[in-house]
N, CA, C and O of each residue as an XYZ file, in Angstrom:
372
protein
N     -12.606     21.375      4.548
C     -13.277     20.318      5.278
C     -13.940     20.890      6.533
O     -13.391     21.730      7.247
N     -15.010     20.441      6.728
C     -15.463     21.002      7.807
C     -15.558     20.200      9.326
O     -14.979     19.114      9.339
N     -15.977     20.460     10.129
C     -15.471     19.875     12.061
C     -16.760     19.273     12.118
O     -17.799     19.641     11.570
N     -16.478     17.979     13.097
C     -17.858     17.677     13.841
C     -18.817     18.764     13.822
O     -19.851     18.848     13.160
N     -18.370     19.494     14.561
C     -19.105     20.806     15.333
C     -20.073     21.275     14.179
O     -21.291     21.308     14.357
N     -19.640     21.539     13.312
C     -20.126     22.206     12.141
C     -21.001     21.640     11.031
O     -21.753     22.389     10.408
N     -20.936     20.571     10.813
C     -21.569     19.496     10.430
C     -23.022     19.035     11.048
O     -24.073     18.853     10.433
N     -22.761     18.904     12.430
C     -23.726     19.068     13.454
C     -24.577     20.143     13.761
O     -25.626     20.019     14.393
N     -23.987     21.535     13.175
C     -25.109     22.563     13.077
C     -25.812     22.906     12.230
O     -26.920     23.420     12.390
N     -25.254     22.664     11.167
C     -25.999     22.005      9.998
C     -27.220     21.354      9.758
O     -28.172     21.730      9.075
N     -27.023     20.053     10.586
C     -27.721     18.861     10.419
C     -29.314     19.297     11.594
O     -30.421     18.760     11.637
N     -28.573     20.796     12.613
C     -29.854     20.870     13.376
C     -30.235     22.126     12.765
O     -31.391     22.410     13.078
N     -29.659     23.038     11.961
C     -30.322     24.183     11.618
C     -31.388     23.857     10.419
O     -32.165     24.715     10.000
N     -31.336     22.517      9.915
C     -32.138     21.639      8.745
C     -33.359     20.778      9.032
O     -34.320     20.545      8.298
N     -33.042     20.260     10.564
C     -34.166     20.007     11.473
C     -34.847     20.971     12.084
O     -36.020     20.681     11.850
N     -34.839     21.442     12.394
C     -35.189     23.074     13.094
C     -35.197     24.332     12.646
O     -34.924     25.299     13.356
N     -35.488     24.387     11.526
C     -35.482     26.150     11.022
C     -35.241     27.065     12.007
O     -35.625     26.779     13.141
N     -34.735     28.012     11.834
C     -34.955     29.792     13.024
C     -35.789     29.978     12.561
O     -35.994     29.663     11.388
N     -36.692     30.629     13.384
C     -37.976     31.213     13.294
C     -37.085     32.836     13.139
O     -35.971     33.133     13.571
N     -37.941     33.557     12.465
C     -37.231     35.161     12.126
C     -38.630     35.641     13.258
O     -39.724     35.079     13.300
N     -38.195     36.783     14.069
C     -39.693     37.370     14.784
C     -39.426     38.870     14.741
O     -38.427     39.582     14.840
N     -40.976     39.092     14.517
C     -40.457     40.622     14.275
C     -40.089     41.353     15.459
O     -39.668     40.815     16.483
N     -40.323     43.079     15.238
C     -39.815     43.718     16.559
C     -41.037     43.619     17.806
O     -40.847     43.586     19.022
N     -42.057     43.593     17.222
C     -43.544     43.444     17.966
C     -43.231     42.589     18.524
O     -42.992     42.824     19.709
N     -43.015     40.896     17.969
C     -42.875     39.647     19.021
C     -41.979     39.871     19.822
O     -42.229     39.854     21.027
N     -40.345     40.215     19.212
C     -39.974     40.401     20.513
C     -39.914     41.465     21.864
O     -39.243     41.268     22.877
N     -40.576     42.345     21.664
C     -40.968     43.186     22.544
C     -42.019     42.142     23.299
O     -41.717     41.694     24.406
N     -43.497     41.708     22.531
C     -43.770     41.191     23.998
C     -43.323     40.015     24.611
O     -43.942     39.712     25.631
N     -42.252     39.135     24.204
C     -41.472     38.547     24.622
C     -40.422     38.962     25.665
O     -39.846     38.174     26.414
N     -40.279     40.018     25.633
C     -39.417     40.274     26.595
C     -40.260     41.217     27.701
O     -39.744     41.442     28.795
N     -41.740     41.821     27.322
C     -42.822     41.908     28.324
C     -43.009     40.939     29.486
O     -43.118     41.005     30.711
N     -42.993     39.812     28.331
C     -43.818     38.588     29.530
C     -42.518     38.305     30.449
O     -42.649     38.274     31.673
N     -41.501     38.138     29.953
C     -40.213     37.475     30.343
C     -40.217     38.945     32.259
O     -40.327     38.780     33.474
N     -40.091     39.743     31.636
C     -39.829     40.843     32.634
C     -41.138     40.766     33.799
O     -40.930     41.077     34.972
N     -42.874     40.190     33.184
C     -43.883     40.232     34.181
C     -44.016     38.900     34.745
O     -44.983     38.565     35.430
N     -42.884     38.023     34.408
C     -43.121     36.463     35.116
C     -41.850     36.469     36.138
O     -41.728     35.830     37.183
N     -40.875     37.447     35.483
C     -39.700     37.428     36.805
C     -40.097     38.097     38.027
O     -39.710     37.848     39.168
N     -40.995     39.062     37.606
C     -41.375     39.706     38.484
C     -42.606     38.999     39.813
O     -42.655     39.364     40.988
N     -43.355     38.083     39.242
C     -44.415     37.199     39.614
C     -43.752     36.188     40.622
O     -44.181     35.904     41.740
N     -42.098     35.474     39.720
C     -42.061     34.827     40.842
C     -41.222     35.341     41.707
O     -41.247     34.840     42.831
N     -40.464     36.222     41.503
C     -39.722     36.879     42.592
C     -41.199     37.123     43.881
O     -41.110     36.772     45.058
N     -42.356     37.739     43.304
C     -42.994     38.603     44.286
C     -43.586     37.203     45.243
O     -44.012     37.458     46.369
N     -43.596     35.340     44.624
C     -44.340     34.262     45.001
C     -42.332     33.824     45.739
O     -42.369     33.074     46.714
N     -41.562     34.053     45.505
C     -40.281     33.922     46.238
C     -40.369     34.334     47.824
O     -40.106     33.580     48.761
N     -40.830     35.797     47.920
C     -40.567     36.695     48.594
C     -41.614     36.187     49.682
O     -41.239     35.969     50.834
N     -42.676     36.040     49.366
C     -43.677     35.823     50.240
C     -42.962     34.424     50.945
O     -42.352     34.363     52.013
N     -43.211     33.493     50.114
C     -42.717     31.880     50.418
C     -41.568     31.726     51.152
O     -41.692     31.054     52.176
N     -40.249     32.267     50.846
C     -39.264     32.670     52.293
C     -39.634     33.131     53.039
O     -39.358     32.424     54.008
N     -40.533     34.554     53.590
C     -40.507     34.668     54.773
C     -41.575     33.536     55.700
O     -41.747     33.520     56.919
N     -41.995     32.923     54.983
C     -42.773     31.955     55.807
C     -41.771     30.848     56.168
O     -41.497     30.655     57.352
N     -41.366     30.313     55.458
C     -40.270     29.628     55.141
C     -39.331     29.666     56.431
O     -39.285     28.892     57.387
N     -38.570     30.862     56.135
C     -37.946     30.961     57.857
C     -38.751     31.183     58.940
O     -38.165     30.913     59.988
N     -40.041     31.631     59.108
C     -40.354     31.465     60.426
C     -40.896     30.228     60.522
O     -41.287     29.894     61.641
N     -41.043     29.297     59.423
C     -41.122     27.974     60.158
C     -39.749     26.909     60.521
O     -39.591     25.931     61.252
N     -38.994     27.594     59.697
C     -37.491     26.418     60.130
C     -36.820     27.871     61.909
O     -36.108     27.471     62.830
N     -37.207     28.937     61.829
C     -37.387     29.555     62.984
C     -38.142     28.638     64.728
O     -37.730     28.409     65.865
N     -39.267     28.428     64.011
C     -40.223     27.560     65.034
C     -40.351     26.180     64.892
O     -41.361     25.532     65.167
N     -38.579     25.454     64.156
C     -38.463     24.502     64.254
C     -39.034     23.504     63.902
O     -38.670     22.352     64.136
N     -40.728     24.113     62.840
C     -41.723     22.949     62.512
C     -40.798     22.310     61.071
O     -40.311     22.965     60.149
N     -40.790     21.502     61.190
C     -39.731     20.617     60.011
C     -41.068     20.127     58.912
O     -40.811     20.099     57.709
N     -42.185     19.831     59.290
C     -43.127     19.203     58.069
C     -43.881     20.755     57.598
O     -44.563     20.904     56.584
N     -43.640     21.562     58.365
C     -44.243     22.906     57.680
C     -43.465     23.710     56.848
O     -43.932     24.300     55.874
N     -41.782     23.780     57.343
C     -40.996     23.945     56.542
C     -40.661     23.404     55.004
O     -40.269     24.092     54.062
N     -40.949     21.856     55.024
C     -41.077     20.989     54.049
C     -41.732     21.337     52.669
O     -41.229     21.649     51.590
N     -43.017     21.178     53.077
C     -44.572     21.848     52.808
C     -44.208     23.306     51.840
O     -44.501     23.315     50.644
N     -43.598     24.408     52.451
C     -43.561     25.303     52.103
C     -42.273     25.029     50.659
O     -42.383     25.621     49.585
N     -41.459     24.318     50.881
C     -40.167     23.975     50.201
C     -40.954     23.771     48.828
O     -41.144     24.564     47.907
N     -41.355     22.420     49.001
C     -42.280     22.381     48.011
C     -43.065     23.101     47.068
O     -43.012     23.092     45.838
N     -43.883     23.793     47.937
C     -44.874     24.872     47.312
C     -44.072     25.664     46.661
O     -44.376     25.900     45.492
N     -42.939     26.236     47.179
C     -41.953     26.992     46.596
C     -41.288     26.647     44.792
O     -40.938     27.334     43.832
N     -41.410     25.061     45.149
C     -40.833     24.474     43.734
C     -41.874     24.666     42.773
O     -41.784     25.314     41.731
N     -43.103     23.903     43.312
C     -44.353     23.700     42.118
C     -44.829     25.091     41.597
O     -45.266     25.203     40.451
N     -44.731     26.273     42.551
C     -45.208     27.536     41.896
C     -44.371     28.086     41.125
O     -44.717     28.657     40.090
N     -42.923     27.974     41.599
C     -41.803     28.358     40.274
C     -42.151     27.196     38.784
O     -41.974     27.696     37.673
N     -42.385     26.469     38.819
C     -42.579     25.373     37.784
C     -43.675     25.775     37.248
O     -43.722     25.660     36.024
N     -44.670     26.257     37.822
C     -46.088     26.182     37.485
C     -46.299     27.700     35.854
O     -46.813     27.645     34.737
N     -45.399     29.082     36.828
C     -45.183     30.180     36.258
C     -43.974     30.400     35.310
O     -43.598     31.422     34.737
N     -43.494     29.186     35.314
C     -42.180     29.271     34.368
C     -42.765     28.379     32.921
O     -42.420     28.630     31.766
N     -43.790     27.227     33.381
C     -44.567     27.171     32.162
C     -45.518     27.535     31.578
O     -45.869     27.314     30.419
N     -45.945     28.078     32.323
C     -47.590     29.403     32.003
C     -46.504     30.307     31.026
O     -46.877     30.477     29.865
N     -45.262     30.863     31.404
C     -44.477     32.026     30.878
C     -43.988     30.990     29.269
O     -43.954     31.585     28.192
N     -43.707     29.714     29.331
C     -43.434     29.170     28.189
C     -44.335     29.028     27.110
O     -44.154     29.459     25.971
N     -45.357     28.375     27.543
C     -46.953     28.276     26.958
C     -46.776     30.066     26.029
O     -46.542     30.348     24.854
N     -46.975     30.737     27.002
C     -47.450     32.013     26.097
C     -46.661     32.694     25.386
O     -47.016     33.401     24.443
N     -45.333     32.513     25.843
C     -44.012     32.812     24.717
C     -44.444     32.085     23.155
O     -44.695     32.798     22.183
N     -44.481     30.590     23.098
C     -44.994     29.940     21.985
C     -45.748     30.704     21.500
O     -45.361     31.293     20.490
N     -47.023     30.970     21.998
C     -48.153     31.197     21.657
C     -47.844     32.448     20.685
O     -48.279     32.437     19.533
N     -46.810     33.908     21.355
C     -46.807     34.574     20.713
C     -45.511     34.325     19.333
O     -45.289     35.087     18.393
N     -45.028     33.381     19.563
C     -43.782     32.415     18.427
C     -44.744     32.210     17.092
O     -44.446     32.567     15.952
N     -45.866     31.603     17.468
C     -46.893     30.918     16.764
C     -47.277     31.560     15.197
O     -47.152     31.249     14.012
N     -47.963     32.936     16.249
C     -48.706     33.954     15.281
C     -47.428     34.429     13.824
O     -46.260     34.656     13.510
N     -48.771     34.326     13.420
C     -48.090     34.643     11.637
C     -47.397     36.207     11.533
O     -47.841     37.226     12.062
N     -46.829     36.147     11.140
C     -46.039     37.886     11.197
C     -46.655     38.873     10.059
O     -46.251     40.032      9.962
């Protein structure tokens, strides 16, 4: 007899096929993965030090501002990095 659990993986490995990818996809999969960590670390790096010299100079709506910007550009490059992962998911092997 088999468990919830198991039954349930079943029921999604039947909805959802695995995609098989070759060694090519995942190499540049793990290209992009390595040139988007790198992107936002380098959009991190910048954005903190501004960051503290404005909670430094006490400006609270510039600090804000920057908080923000901080979120939407991680969001922005984490789906640019998703988009093109697919993209290379996509292609026929």
């Amino acid at each position: 007899m088999k468990s919830a659990y198991e039954l349930a993986m079943e029921r999604l490995s039947k909805a959802t096929p695995t995609i098989k990818l070759t060694d090519r996809q995942k190499k540049r999969l793990a290209d992009l993965e390595s040139k988007y960590a790198a992107k936002i670390a380098e959009r991190e790096l910048a954005l903190k030090d501004e960051i503290a010299s404005a909670a430094g100079a006490g400006d609270g709506e510039k600090f804000d501002q920057l908080e923000k910007q901080l979120v939407f550009e991680r969001k922005k490059l984490q789906a640019e990095l998703d988009e093109k992962k697919e993209e290379i998911r996509q292609v026929k092997r």
